[in-house]
Legacy VTK file of the C-alpha trace (Angstrom):
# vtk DataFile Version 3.0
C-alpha trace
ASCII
DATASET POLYDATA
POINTS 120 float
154.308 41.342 74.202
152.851 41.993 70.976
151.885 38.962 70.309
150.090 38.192 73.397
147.975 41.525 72.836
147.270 39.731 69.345
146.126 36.592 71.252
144.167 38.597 73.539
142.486 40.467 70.163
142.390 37.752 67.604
138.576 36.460 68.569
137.399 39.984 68.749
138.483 41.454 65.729
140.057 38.888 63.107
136.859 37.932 61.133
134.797 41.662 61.131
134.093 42.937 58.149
134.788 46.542 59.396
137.541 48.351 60.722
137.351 48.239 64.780
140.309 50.778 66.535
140.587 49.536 70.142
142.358 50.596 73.298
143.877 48.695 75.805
144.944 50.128 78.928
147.355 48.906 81.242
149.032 49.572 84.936
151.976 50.205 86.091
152.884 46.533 86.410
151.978 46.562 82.331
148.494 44.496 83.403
145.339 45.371 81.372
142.788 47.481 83.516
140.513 47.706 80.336
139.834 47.174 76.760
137.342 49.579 74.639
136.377 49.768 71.176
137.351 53.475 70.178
135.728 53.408 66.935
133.712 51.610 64.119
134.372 52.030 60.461
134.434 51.022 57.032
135.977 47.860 55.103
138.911 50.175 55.119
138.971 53.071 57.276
137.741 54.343 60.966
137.777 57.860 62.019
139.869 57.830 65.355
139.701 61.063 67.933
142.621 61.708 70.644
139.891 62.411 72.895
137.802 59.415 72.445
141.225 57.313 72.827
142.606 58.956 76.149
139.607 59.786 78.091
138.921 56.164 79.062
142.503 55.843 79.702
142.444 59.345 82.163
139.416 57.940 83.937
140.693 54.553 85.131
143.969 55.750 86.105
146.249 53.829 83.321
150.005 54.582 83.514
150.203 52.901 79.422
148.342 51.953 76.399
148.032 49.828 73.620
146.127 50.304 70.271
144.941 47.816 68.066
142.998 47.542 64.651
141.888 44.934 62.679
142.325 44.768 58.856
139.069 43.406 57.527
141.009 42.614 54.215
143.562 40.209 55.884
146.724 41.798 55.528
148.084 43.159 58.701
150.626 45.323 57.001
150.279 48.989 58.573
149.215 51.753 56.103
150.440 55.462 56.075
147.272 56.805 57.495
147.941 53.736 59.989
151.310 55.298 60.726
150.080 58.829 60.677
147.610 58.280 63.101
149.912 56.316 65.377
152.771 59.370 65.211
149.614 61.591 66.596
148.836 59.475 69.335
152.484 58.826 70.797
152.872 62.320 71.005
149.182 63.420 72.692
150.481 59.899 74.997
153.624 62.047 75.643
151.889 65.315 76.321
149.357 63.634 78.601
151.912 61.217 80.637
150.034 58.264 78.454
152.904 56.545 76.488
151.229 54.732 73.819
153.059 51.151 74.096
152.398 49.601 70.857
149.829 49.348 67.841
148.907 45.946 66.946
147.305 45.219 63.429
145.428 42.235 63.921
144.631 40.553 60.437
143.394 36.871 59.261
146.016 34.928 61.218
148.733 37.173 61.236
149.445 40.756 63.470
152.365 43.712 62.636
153.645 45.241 65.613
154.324 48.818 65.300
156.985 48.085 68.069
158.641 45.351 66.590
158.903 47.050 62.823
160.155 49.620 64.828
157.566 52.580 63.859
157.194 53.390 67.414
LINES 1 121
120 0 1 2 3 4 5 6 7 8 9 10 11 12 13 14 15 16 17 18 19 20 21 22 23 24 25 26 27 28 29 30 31 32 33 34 35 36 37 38 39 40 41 42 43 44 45 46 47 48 49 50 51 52 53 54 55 56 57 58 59 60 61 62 63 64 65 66 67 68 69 70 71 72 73 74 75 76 77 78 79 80 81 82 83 84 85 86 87 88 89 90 91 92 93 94 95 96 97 98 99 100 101 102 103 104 105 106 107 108 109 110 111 112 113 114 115 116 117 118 119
């Protein structure tokens, strides 16, 4: 669930004073095989490549994935470049048999679910 990828997150990412875009990939069974940080940024933005986000996921065999940011300012709420970005990589996930399961913004004790906004 979304909030149990939160939970699983939180410690990582809630307090960083930069942007960190992770990947989590899971099995068939929806288990995680793996989390990655994709990519480091600023207070406010991180450059994120299809590539960088799906080769990790091609090479250990993941049937899903979830992304996740954090939101060094506190507020979870997703922007447009958040949802921009998230349109591109449900549809490279469809191209490459990938579906992209959620994207969790994790903030300072809060999350927004892409899934359960229902941006997805």
């Amino acid at each position: 669930s979304p909030y149990d990828v939160y939970m699983l997150m939180r410690s990582q990412l809630e307090f960083l004073q930069k942007e960190h875009f992770c990947v989590i990939g899971v099995n068939t069974k929806k288990y995680v095989v793996f989390q990655e940080t994709i990519s480091i940024g600023t207070l406010d933005a991180t450059l994120v490549g299809m590539r960088e986000v799906f080769k990790p996921l091609i090479r250990k065999a993941c049937a899903s994935c979830i992304v996740c940011h954090n939101q060094p300012s506190g507020d979870p709420t997703p922007s447009k470049e958040d949802i921009q970005l998230t349109k591109r990589l449900v549809e490279a996930g469809r191209l490459l048999g990938i579906p992209v399961l959620d994207h969790v913004v994790v903030g300072k004790g809060a999350y927004e679910s892409f899934k359960e906004k229902g941006l997805l």
